[in-house]
C-alpha positions in Angstrom: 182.3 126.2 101.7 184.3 127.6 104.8 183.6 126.5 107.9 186.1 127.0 110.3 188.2 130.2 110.1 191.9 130.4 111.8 193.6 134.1 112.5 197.3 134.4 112.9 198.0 136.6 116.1 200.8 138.7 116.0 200.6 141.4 113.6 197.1 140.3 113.4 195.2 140.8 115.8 197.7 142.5 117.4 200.8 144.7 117.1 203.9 143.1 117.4 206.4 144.2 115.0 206.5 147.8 115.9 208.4 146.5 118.8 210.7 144.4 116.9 211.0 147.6 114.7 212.1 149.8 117.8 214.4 147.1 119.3 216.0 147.3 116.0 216.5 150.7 116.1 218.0 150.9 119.3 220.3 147.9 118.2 221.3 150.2 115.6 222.6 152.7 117.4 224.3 150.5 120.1 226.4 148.7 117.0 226.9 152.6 116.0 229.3 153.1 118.5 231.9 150.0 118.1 231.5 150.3 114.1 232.0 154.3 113.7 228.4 154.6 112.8 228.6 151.9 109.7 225.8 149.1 110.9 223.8 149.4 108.5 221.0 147.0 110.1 220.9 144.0 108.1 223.3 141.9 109.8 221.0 141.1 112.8 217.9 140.3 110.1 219.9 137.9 108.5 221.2 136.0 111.9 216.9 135.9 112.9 216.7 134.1 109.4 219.8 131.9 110.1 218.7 131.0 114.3 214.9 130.5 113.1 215.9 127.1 112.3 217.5 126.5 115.9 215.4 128.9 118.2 212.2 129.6 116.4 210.7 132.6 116.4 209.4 135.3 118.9 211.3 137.2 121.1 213.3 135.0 123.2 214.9 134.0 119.8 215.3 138.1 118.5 216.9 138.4 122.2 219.5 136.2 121.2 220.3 136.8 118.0 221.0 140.4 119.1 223.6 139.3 121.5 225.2 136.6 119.1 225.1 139.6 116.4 226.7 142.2 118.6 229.3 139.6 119.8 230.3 138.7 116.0 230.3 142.4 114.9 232.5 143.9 117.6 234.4 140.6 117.3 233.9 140.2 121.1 234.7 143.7 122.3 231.2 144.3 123.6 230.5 145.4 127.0 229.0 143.6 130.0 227.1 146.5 130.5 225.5 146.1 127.0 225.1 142.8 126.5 222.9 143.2 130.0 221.1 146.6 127.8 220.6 143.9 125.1 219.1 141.4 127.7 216.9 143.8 129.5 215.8 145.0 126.1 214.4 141.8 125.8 212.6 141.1 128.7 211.2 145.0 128.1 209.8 143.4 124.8 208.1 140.6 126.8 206.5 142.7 128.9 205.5 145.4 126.2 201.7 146.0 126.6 199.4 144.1 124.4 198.0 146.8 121.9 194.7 144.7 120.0 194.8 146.1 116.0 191.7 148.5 115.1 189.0 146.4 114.4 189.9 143.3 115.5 187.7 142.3 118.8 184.5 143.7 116.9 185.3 141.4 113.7 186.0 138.2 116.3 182.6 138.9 118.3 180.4 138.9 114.6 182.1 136.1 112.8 182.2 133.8 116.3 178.7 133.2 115.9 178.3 132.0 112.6 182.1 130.1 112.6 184.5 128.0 114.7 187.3 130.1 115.4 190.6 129.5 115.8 193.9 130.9 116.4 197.7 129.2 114.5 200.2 131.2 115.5 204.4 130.7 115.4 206.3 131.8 118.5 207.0 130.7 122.3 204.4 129.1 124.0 205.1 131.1 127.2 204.9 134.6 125.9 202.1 133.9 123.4 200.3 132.5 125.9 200.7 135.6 127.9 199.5 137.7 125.3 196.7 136.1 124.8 195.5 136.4 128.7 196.1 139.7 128.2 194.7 140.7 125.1 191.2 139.8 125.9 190.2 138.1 123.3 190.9 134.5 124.2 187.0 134.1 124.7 186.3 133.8 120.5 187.9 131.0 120.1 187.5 127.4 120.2 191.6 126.5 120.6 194.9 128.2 120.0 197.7 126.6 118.9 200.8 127.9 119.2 203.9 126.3 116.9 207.4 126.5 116.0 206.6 126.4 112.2 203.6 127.1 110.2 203.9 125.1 107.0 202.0 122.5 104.9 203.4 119.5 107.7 201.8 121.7 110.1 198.5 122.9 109.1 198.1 119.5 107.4 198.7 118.2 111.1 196.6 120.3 113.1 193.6 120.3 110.6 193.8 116.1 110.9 193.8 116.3 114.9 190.8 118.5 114.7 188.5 116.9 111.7 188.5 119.6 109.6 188.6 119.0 105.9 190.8 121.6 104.0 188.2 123.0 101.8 186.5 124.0 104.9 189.2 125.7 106.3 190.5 129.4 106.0 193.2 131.0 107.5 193.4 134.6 107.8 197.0 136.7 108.4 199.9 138.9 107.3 202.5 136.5 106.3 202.8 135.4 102.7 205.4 133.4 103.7 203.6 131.0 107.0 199.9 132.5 106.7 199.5 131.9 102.7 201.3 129.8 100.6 201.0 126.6 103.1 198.2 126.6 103.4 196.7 126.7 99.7 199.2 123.7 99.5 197.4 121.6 101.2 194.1 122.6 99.1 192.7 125.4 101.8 192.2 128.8 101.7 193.9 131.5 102.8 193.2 136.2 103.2 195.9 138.0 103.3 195.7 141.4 105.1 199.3 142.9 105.1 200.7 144.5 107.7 203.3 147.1 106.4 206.6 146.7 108.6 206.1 142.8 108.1 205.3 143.0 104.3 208.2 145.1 104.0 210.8 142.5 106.2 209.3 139.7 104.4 210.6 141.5 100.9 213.8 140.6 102.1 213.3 137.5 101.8 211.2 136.5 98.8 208.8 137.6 96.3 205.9 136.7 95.5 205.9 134.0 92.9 202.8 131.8 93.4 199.3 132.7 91.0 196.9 134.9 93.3 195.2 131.8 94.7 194.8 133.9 97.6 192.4 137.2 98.9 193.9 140.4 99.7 192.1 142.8 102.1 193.1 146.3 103.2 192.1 145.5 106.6 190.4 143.0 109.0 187.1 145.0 109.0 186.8 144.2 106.0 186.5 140.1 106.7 182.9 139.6 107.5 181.5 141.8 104.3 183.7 139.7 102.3 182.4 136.9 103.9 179.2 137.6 103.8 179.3 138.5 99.8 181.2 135.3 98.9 178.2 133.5 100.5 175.5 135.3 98.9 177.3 134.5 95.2 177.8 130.6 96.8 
């Protein structure tokens, strides 16, 4: 029986790749000019997946790898001016408004009565935080915690510190790949609600080769009715 329920945040409760999406695209065209319009766009994705294991994740991280890709493909010829474009770019993404996904803050009011919520979420502490003050919706939950890797270590960790059994927890999210597949590893549940430009960068990098242990809704509005159902058949 679930009792505690976790929610991933970006891309979950809130957009965040749409940005990552648009500073790609204007990446793109900045490469354009010192390749003769051949970037093709992967080379930055794959030097995210190579500095995740140094930097992490969240912006801070994607601000870098932008300026270590641009140095390696213009083999240094880069410009002060855009290596500041590429900075500012950054700091524009920090700043971004917090835009809360359809749905979301009447799904967190409903289920906050009947369960302990939580949030797990990967990224920097300081702009997470931030996001959360100004989202709004720091009120439904019992605790946040932000990390630098969500996997079995992890979830195994933070369920000990709080005295939750796994077959009480649930963790609700978008990635397959930190929202899923840890945490039915460590005997807990897990919904997946995709969120198309992450489902699409996650392709990238796997498939999907685990049985459907896991739930797959459309949408977060459609968490309490499933909810509710699965208790009626309990």
């Amino acid at each position: 029986m679930v009792e505690y329920i976790a929610f991933d945040a970006d891309d979950t409760l809130w957009h965040n790749q749409s940005y990552v999406s648009e500073a790609h695209a204007q990446f793109k065209l900045l490469m354009q000019e010192y390749l003769n319009g051949s970037y093709d766009g992967r080379y930055l994705y794959e030097t995210e997946v190579r500095n995740s294991k140094h930097y992490g994740y969240g912006v801070k991280s994607f601000g870098l790898s932008m300026i270590e890709t641009a140095l390696e493909l213009t083999e240094g010829r880069i410009s002060p001016e855009h290596i500041r474009f590429l900075v500012n770019l950054t700091k524009e993404m920090l700043a971004a408004p917090v835009q809360v996904l359809p749905d979301v803050e009447a799904v967190l009011d409903e289920l906050s009565g009947d369960y302990p919520l939580m949030v797990i979420t990967e990224g920097d502490l300081l702009d997470q935080e931030s996001k959360f003050v100004r989202s709004g919706l720091s009120e439904y939950f019992r605790c946040i915690e932000v990390v630098s890797e969500k996997d079995p270590f992890c979830y195994s960790r933070i369920l000990r510190r709080h005295r939750i059994r796994p077959e009480e927890f649930m963790m609700v999210g978008n990635s397959l790949r930190s929202d899923v597949w840890p945490v039915l590893e460590i005997g807990a549940q897990a919904v997946y609600i995709p969120h198309r430009p992450t489902q699409d960068a996650e392709r990238l990098q796997m498939d999907d080769p685990k049985p459907r242990l896991y739930v797959e809704l459309e949408h977060i509005g459609q968490l309490p009715e499933w909810l509710e159902a699965r208790l009626l058949a309990a």
